[in-house]
VOGU-3710 file (C-alpha; in Angstrom, 3 decimals, decimal comma):
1> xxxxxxxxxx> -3,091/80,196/-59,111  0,148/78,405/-59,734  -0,220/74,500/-60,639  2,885/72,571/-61,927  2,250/69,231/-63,401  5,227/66,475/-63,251  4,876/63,352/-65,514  1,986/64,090/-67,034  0,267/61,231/-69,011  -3,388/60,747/-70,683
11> xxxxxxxxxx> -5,121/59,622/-67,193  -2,994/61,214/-64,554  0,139/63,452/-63,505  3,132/61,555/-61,439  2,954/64,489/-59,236  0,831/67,890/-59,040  2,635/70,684/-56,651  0,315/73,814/-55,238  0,356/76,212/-53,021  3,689/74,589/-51,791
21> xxxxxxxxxx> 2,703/70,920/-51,329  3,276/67,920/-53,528  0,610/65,149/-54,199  2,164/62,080/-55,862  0,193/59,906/-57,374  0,122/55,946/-56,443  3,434/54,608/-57,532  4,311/50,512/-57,639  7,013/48,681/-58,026  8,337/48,219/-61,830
31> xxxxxxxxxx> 9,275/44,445/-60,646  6,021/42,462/-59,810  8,138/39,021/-58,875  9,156/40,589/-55,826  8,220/40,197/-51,939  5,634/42,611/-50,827  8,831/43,959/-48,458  10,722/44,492/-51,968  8,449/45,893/-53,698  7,520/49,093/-51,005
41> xxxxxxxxxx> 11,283/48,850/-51,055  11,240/50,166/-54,761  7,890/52,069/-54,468  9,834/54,362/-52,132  13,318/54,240/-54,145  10,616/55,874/-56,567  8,927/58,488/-54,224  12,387/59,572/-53,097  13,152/59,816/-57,030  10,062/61,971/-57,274
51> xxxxxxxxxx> 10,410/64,052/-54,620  13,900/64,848/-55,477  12,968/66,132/-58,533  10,289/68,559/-57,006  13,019/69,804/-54,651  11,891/68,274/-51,890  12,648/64,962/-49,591  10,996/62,556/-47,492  11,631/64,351/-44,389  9,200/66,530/-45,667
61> xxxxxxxxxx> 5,869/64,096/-46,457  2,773/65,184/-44,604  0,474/62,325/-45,587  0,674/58,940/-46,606  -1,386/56,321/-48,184  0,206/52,793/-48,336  -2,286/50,559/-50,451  -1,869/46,698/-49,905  -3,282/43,620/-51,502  -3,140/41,824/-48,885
71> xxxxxxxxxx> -3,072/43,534/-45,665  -1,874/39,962/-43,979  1,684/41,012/-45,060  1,580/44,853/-43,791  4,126/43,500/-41,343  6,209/42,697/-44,210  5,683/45,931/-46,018  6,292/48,107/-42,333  9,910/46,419/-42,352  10,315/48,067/-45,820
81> xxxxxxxxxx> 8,983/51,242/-44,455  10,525/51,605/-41,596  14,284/51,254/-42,671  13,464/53,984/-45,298  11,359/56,618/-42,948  13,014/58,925/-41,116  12,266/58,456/-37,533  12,732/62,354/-36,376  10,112/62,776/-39,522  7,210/60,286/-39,575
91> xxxxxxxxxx> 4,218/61,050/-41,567  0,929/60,473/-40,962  -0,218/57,529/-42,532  -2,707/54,606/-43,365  -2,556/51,421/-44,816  -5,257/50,074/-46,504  -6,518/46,738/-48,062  -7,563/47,076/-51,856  -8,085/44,941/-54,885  -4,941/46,256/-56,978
101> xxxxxxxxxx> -4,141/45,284/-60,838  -2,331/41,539/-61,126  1,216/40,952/-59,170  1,322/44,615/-57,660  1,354/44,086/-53,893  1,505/47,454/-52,822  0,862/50,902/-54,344  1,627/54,393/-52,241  0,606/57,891/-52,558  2,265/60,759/-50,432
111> xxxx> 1,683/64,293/-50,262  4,664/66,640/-49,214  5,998/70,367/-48,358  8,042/71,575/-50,535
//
């Protein structure tokens, strides 16, 4: 069984890849000032960083997991999401209200072929 580990800290591993899929763990935005829109702006700059790196893209994501503090400004965050997503590629996907850590707005896993 052949598990590669990206990024690999004390608690977690940016990404794991098996059996020719990617899980990412939740990445935020480094900037914490911003708009909910700007930061899933830069949480995707990120996964896009990620996934490049694993030799893969985000026409490619299977699953996604879009986690919000406040799910009153999902509208906000779709904007962000839907000028990055490629529309002949859409992912399945949820967004979901959560208590996250102080000034992160959003936080976003993905799993993708690679």
């Amino acid at each position: 069984m052949d598990i590669k580990r990206t990024g690999s800290g004390a608690w977690n591993s940016r990404a794991v890849v098996h059996n020719g899929v990617a899980y990412l763990s939740g990445l935020v935005a480094d900037d914490k000032s911003l708009t909910v829109k700007q930061q899933t702006a830069q949480v995707l700059e990120k996964i896009d960083a990620v996934l490049a790196q694993l030799g893969t893209d985000k026409t490619k994501i299977l699953s996604s997991v879009v986690y919000m503090a406040d799910l009153g400004e999902k509208d906000a965050m779709n904007e962000a999401w839907m000028a990055w997503m490629d529309p002949a590629h859409p992912p399945a996907r949820a967004a979901v209200g959560v208590t996250l850590t102080p000034g992160t707005a959003v936080e976003i896993m993905v799993q993708a072929a690679v």
